[in-house]
C-alpha positions as CSV (number, residue, x, y, z in Angstrom):
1,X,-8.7,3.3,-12.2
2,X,-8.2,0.9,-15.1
3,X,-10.2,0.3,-18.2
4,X,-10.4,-3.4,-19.0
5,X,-12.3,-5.2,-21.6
6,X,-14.9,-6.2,-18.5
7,X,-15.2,-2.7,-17.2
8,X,-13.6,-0.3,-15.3
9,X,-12.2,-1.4,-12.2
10,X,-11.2,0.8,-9.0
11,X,-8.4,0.8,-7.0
12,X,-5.6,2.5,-5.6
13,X,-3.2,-0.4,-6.6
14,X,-4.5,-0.8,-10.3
15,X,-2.9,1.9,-12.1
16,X,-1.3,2.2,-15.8
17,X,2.1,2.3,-16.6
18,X,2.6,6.4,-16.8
19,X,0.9,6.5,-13.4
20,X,3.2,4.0,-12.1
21,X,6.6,5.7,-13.4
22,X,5.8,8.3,-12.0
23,X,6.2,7.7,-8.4
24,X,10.2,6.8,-9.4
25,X,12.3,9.2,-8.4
26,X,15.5,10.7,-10.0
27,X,18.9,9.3,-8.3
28,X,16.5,6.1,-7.4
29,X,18.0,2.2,-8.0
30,X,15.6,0.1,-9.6
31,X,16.1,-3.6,-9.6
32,X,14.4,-6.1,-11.1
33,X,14.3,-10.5,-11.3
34,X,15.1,-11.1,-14.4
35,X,16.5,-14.3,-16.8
36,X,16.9,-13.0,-20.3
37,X,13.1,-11.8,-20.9
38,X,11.5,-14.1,-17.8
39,X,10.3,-12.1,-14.8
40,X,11.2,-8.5,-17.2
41,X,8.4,-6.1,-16.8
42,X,8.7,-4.6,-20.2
43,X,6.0,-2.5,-20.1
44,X,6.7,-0.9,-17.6
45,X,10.1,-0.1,-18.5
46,X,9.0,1.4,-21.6
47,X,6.8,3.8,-20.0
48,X,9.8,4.5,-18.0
49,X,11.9,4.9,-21.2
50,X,9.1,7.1,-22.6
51,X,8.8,9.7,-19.4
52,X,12.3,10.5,-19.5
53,X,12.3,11.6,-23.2
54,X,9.1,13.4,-22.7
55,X,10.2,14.9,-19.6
56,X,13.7,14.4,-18.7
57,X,12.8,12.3,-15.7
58,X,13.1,10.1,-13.9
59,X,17.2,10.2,-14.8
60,X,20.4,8.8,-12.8
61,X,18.5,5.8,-12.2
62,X,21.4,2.8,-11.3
63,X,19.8,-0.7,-12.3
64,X,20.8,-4.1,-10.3
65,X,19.6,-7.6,-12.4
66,X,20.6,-10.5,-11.7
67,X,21.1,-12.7,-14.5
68,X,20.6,-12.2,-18.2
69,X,19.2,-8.6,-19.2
70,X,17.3,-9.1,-21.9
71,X,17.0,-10.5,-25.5
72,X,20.5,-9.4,-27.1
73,X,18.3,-7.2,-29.0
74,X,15.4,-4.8,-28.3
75,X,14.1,-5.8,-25.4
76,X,14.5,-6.0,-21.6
77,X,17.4,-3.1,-19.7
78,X,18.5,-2.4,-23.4
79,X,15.4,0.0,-23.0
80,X,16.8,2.0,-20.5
81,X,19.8,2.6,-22.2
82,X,19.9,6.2,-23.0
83,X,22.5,8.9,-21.2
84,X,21.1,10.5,-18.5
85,X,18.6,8.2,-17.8
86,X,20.8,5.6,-16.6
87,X,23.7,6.1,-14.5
88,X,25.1,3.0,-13.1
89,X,24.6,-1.0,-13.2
90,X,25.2,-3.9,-11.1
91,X,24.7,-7.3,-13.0
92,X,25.9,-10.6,-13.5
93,X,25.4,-10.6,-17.0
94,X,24.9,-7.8,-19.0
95,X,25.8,-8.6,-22.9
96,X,22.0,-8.7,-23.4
97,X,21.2,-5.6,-23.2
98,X,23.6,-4.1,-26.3
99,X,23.0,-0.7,-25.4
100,X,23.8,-1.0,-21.8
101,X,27.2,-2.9,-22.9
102,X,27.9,0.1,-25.3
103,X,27.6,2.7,-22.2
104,X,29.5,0.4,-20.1
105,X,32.3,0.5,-22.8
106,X,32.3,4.3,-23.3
107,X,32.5,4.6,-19.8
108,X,29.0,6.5,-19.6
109,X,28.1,4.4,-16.3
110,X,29.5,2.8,-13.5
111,X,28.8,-0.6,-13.8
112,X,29.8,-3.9,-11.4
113,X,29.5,-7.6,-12.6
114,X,28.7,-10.0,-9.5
115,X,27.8,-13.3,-9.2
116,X,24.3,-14.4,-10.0
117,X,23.9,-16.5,-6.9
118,X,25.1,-13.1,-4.4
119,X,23.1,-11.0,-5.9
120,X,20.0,-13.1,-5.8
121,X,20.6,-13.9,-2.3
122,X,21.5,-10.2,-1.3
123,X,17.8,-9.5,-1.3
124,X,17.1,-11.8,1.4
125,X,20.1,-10.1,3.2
126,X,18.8,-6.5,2.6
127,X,15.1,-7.6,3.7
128,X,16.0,-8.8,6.7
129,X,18.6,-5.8,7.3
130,X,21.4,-7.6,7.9
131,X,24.9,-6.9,7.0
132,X,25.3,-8.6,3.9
133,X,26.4,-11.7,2.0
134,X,29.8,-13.6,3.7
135,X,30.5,-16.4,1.3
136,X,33.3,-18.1,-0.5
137,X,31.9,-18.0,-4.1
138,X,34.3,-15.6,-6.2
139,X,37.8,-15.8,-4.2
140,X,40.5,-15.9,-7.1
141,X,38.1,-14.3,-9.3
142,X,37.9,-11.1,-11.6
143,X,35.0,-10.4,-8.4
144,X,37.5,-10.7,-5.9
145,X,38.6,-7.1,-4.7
146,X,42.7,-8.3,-4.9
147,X,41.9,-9.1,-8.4
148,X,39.4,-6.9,-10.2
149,X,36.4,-5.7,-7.5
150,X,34.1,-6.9,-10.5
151,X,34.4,-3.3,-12.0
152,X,33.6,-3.7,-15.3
153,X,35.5,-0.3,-16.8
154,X,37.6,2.3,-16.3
155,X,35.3,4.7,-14.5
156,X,34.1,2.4,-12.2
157,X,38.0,1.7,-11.0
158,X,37.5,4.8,-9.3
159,X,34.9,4.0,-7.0
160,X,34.5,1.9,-4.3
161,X,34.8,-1.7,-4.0
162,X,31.4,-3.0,-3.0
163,X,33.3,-6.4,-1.6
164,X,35.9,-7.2,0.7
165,X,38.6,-10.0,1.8
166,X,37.4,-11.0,5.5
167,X,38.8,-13.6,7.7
168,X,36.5,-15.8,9.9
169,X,38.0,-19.0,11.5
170,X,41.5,-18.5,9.8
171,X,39.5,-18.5,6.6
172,X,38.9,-16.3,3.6
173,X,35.8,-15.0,2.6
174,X,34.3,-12.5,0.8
175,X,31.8,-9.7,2.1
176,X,29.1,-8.2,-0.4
177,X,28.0,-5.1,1.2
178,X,24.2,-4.6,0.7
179,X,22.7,-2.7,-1.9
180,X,20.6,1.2,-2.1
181,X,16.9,-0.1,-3.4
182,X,14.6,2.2,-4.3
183,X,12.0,0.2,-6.6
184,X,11.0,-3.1,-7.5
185,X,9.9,-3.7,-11.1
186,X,8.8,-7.7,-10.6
187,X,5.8,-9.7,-13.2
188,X,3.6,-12.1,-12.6
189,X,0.6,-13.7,-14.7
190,X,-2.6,-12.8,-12.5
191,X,-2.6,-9.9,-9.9
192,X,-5.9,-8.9,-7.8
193,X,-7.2,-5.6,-7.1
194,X,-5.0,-5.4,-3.8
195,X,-2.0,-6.6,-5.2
196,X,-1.9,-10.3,-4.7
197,X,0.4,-12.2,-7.8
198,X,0.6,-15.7,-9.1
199,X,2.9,-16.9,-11.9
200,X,0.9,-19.7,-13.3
201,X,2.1,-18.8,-17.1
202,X,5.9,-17.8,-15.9
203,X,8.9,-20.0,-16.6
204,X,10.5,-19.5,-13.3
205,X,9.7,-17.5,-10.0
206,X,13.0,-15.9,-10.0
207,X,13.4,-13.8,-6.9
208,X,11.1,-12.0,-6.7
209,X,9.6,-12.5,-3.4
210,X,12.9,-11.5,-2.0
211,X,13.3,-8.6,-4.2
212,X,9.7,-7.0,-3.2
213,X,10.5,-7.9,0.7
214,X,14.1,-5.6,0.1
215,X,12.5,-3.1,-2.0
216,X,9.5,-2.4,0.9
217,X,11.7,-2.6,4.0
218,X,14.0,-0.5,2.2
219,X,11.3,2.5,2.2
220,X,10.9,1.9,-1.5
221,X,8.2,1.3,-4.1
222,X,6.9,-2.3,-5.6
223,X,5.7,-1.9,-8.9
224,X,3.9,-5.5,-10.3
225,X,3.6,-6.0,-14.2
226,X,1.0,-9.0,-14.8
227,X,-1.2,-10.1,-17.5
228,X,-4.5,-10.8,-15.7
229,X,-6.3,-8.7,-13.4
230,X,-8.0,-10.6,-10.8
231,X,-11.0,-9.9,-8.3
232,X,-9.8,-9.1,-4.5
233,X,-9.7,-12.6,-2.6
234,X,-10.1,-15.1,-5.9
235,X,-6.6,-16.2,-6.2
236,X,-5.9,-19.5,-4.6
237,X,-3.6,-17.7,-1.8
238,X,-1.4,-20.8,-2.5
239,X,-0.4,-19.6,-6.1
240,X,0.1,-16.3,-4.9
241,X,3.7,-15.8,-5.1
242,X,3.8,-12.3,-4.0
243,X,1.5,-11.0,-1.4
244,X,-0.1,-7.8,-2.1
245,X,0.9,-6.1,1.2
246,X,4.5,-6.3,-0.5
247,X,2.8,-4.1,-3.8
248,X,2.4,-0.5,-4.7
249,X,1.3,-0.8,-7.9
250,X,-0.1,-2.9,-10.4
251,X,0.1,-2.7,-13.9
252,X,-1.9,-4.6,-16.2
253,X,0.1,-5.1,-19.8
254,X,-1.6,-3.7,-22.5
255,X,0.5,-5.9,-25.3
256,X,1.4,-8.8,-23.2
257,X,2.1,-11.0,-27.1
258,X,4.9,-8.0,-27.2
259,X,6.0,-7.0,-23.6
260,X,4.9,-10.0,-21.7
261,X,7.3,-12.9,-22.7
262,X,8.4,-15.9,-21.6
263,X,11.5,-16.5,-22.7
264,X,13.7,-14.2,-25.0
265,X,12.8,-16.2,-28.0
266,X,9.0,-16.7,-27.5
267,X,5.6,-15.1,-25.7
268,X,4.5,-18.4,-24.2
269,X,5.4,-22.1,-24.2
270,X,3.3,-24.0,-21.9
271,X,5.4,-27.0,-21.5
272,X,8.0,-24.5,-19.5
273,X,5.2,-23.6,-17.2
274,X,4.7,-26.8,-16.6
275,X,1.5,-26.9,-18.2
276,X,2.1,-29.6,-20.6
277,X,4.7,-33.0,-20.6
278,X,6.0,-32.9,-24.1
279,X,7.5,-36.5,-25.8
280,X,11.5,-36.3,-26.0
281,X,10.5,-37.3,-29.7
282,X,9.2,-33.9,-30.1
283,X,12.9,-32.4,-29.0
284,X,15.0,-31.0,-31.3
285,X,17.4,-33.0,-33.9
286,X,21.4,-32.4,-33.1
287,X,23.5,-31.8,-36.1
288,X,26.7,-33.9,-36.5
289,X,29.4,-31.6,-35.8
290,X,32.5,-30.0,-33.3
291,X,30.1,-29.5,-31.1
292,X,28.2,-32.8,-30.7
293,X,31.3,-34.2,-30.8
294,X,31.5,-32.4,-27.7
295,X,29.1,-33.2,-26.0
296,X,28.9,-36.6,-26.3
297,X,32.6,-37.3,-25.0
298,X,31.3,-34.8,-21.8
299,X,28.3,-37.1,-21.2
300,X,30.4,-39.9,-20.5
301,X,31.2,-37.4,-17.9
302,X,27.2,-37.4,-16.6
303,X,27.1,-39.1,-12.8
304,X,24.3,-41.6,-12.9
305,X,21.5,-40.2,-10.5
306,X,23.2,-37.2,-9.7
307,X,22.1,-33.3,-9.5
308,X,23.4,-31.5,-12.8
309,X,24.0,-28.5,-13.8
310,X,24.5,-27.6,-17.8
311,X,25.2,-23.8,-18.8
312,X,24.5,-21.8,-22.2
313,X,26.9,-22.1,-25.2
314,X,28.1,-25.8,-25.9
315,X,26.9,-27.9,-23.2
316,X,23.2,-26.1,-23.2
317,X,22.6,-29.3,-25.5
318,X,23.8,-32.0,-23.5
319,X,20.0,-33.1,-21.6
320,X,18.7,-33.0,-25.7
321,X,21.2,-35.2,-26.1
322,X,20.4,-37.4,-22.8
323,X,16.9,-37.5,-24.1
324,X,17.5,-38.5,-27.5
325,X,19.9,-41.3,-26.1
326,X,17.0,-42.5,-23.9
327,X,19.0,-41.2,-20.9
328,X,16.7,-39.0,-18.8
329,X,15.4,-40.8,-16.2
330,X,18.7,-41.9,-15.5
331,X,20.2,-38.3,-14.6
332,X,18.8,-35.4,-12.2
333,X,19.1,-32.0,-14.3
334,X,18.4,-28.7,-12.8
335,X,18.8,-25.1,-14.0
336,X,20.0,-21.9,-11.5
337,X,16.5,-20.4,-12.1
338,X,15.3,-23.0,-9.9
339,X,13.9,-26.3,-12.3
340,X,14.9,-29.5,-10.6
341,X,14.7,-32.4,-13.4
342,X,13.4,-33.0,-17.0
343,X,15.2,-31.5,-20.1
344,X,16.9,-28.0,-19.7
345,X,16.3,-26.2,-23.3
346,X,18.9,-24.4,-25.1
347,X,19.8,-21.1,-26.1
348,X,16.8,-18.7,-26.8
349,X,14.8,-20.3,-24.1
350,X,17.8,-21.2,-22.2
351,X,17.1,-21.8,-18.3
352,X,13.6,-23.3,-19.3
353,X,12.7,-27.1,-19.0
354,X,10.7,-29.8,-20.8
355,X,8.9,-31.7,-18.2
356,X,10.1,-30.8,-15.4
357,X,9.2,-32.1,-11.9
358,X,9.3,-29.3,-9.9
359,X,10.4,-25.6,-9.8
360,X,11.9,-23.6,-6.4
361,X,12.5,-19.9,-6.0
362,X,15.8,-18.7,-7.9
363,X,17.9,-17.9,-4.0
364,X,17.0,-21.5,-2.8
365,X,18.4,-23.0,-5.8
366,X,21.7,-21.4,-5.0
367,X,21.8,-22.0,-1.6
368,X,21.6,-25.8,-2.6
369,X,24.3,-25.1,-5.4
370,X,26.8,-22.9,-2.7
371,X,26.8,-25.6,-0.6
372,X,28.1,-28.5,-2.5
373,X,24.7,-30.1,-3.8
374,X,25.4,-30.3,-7.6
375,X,27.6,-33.3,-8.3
376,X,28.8,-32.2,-11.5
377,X,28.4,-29.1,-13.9
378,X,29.5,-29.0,-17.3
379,X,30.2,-25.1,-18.3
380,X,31.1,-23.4,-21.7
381,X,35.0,-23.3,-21.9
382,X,35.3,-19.6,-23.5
383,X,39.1,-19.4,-23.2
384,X,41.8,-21.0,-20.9
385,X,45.5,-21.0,-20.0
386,X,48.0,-22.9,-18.5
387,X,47.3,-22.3,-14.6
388,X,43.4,-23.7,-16.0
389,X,41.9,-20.4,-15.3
390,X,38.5,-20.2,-17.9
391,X,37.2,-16.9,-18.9
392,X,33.6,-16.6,-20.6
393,X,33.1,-12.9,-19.0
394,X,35.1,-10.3,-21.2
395,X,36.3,-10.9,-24.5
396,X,38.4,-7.7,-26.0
397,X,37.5,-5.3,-23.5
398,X,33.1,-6.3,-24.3
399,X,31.8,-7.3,-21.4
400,X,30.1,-10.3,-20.9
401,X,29.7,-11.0,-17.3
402,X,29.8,-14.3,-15.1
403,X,25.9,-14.7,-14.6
404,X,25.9,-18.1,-12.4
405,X,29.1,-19.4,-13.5
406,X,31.5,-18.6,-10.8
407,X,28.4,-20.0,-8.3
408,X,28.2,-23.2,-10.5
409,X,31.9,-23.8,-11.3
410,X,33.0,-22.9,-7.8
411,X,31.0,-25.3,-5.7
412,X,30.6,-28.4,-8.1
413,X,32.1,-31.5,-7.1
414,X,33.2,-32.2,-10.6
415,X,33.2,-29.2,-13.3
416,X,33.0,-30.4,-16.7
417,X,34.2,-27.1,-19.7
418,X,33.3,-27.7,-23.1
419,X,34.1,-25.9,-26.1
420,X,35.6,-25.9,-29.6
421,X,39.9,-25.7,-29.6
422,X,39.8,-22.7,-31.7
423,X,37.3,-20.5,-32.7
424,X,36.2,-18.5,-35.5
425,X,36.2,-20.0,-38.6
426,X,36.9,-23.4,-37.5
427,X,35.9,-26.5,-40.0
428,X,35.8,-30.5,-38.9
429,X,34.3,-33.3,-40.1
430,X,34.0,-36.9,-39.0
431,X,34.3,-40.2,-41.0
432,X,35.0,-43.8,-40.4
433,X,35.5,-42.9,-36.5
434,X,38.1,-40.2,-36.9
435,X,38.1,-36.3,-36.9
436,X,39.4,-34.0,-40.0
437,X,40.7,-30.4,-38.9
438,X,39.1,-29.4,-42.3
439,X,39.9,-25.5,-41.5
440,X,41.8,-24.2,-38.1
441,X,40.0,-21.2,-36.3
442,X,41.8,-17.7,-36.3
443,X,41.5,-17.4,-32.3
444,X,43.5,-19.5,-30.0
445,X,41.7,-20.4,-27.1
446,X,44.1,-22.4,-25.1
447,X,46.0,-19.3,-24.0
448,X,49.3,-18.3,-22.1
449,X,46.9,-16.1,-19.5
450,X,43.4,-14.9,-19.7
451,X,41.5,-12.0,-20.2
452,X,39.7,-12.1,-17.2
453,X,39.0,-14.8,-14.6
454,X,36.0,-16.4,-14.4
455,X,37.1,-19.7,-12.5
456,X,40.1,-20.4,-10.9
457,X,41.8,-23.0,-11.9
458,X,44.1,-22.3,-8.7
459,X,41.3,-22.2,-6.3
460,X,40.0,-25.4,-8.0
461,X,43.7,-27.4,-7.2
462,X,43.4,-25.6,-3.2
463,X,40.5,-27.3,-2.8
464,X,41.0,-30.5,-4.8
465,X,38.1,-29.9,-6.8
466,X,37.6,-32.7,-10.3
467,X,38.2,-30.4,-13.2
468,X,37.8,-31.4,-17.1
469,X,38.0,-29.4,-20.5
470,X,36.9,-31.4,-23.6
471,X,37.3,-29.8,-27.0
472,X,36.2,-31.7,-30.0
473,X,39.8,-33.0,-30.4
474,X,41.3,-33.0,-27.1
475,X,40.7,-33.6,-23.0
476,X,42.7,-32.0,-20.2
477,X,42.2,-32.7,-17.0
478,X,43.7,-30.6,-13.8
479,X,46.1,-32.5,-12.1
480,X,47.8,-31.5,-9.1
481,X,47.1,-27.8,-10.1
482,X,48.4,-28.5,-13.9
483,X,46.8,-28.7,-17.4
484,X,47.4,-31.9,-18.3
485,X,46.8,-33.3,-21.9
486,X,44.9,-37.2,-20.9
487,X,43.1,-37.7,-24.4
488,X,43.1,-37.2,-28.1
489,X,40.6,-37.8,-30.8
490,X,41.2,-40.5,-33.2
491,X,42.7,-39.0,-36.5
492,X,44.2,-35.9,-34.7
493,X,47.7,-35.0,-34.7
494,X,48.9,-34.4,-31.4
495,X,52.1,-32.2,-32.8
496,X,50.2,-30.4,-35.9
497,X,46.9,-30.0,-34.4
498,X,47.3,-30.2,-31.0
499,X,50.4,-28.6,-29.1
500,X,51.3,-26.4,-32.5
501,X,47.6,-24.3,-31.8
502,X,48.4,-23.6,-28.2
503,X,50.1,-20.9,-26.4
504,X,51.7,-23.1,-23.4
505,X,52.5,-26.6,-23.8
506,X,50.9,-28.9,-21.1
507,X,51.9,-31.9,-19.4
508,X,51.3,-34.8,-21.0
509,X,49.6,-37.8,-19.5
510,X,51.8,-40.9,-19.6
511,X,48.7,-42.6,-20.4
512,X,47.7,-40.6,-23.2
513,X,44.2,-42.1,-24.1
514,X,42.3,-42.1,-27.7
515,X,38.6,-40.7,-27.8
516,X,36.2,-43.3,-28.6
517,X,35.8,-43.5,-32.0
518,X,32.2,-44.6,-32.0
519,X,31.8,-40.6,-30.4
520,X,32.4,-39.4,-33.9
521,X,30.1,-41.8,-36.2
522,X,27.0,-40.5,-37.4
523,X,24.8,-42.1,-34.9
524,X,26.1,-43.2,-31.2
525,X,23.2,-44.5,-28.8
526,X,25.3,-46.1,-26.4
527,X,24.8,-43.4,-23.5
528,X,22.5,-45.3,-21.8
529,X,24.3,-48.6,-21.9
530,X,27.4,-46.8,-21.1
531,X,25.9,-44.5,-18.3
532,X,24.7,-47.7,-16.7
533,X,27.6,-49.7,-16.9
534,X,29.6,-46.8,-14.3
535,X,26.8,-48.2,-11.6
């Protein structure tokens, strides 16, 4: 029974949070869809949060997200970080959830980092009780068990791998072997009285079809966090998402303003449900510096009519940019959450879109990415060395994790990385056409080897895949499995403030190019004629 502002409603399904909690078990492995705070069933995971200091249970609980967990702050998995109630994790991102990160570095819990397209995909695996995911995505990786088996600390070294080498056909694969689920923790915006969900408010679907079909067939418990509670049989049965003979129980959110958001910066945005078209006029103004720079030498980069991909950091500006350029229609933009066109939004509501023409379930998406449908991604360049390896997972022993980026990178036809040179306290400016090193940052980036491997750059030469890194002052390109230097920005010193703040020096092109200098005035618009021109 559940008290409502209209009444009280009965149902076995309908329940409150405590009630709910308190069919989890201790030892049991929770997962949950997740993108930073979309798909998070915060609610519930306080109640979870709050039973175990009341009680002591439910504790050992492992967790399995896969992407983003959380808001970098307060909410999402960081929750559940306390000792004994968590005991292991298995993500592709996990620097969201700081207090998860700070067990994971004390070696408190096991924790793997996977790829955000296998674990999504997993589910399906594990629903239909089949023996796991055989794919190609993370060979040469810090994933791949000749390399690191994903295991993100010194604990977890001791256990076992969770993926193997295989051969098929004379060639190498890798097997993920299917997860222990125990309960399903999945949101929605309406849910009826037996269980039925829609998502009409969400930003994405996520997995969480998938997720419930595991968590049931896997003699497990589906617990459903929405914000509405519906009559029995007066959803549309098309919205419904997630059919209520998939659900346990349903949880209506008390605070949804504080434990029912969107995104991780914000409760509700109805242009990213694709409630409302917003005018690119209304998108946000790009300040002239490194990074504009950057982007704007990567969009010349941008394939005329083909399927894009743009991740977080650096490049999560590069559709603002499109848009302000009058570029849009010209390019197809999509995010891993599963948005096909419109203008991806940056960092807080990163993996929402502005007007958008459709959305498809988070596993679809990357089937469509794993086999070769994005013609060109352009990634955050976090560090690189001289084989053109890029890590953006671990940075001085914090992990990070890969999310979608070993997905993405790995299967593109072209893979764009952008980021500064240096980083930490570095200082440009621009005038006339030409770049000033005003102040050099403390960390090289360009190093001899990397701290772990997120892409490999060897991989990418195997299979003759286009690879790029643009820095605000420099391009190198991957040529016949070597870093090769192919532009420099007007005003830059190739000596002093190129080769001189690298740890390996790179072949040079013998037709060593000059950035455009128009990329570095104070106001470009010339995409769209430029874009054009390539057709």
């Amino acid at each position: 029974m559940i008290e409502t502002p209209m009444g009280k409603f009965y149902s076995d399904k309908v329940v409150t949070a405590d009630k709910a909690v308190a069919a989890i078990k201790d030892g049991a492995t929770i997962c949950s869809p997740i993108f930073g705070l979309a798909g998070w069933s915060e609610e519930v995971a306080l109640a979870i949060r709050k039973r175990f200091l009341e009680t002591g249970h439910p504790r050992d609980l492992s967790i399995i997200c896969g992407s983003a967990m959380g808001n970098h702050k307060d909410k999402g998995p960081h929750v559940l970080g306390l000792e004994g109630l968590l005991k292991g994790c298995i993500g592709s991102s996990t620097h969201a959830a700081p207090s998860i990160v700070s067990m994971i570095q004390e070696n408190k819990i096991t924790a793997y980092c996977l790829p955000q397209g296998v674990i999504v995909q997993m589910y399906r695996e594990i629903a239909a009780k089949r023996s796991g995911m055989i794919t190609k995505v993370g060979l040469g990786t810090f994933v791949d068990p000749r390399v690191e088996a994903g295991k993100m600390n010194d604990r977890t070294r001791t256990e076992p791998d969770i993926n193997e080498v295989i051969t098929l056909g004379g060639e190498e694969y890798l097997w993920y072997k299917p997860f222990k689920l125990d309960v399903a923790l999945i949101r929605g915006t309406k849910a009826d009285e037996h269980g039925n969900v829609t998502m009409d408010k969400e930003g994405a679907a996520l997995e969480a079809l998938p997720v419930a079909q595991a968590v049931k067939n896997s003699g497990g418990i589906v617990i459903v966090q929405a914000e509405y509670l519906a009559e029995a049989g007066s959803l549309n049965p098309k919205n419904v998402k997630v059919p209520g003979v998939l659900v346990d129980y349903v949880v209506i959110a008390e605070n949804p303003h504080e434990n029912h958001w969107q995104t991780e910066a914000l409760y509700y945005e109805p242009a990213f449900s694709g409630e409302v078209r917003v005018p690119f006029g209304a998108l946000p103004e790009l300040p002239l510096d490194e990074r504009l720079f950057i982007i704007r030498r990567a969009a010349l980069e941008l394939p005329v009519h083909g399927v894009i991909n743009v991740g977080i950091g650096v490049p999560d500006r590069l559709a603002i940019l499109a848009g302000h350029e009058g570029a849009s229609d010209l390019l197809i933009f999509t995010t891993e959450v599963g948005s096909i066109g419109g203008v991806p939004a940056g960092w807080p509501n990163f993996g929402m879109v502005y007007n958008n023409e459709c959305f498809i379930e988070h596993q679809n998406q990357f089937d469509w990415y794993d086999g070769g449908g994005l013609d060109a991604a352009f990634l955050g360049l976090g560090e690189t060395d001289k084989d053109g390896n890029i890590n953006v997972s671990k940075f001085n022993g914090r992990p990070i994790g890969c999310g979608g980026f070993i997905n993405v990178s790995q299967n593109s036809k072209k893979v764009v990385f952008c980021g500064t040179f240096t980083a930490h306290g570095l200082k440009v400016a621009a005038k006339d056409g030409r770049l000033h090193i005003l102040q050099e940052g403390k960390v090289r980036k360009f190093r001899d080897r990397v701290e772990q491997i997120t892409f490999s750059g060897k991989y990418a030469a195997k299979v003759r895949q286009a690879v790029l890194y643009i820095t605000e002052r420099a391009v190198f390109e991957l040529i016949d499995g070597e870093m090769t230097l192919t532009e420099i920005a007007p005003g830059v010193n190739l000596e002093k403030d190129i080769l001189a703040q690298m740890d390996f020096k790179p072949r040079i092109s013998p037709n060593l190019k000059t950035m455009m200098p128009e990329l570095f005035l104070p106001k470009w618009g010339r995409l769209r004629e430029i874009l054009l021109s390539k057709q």
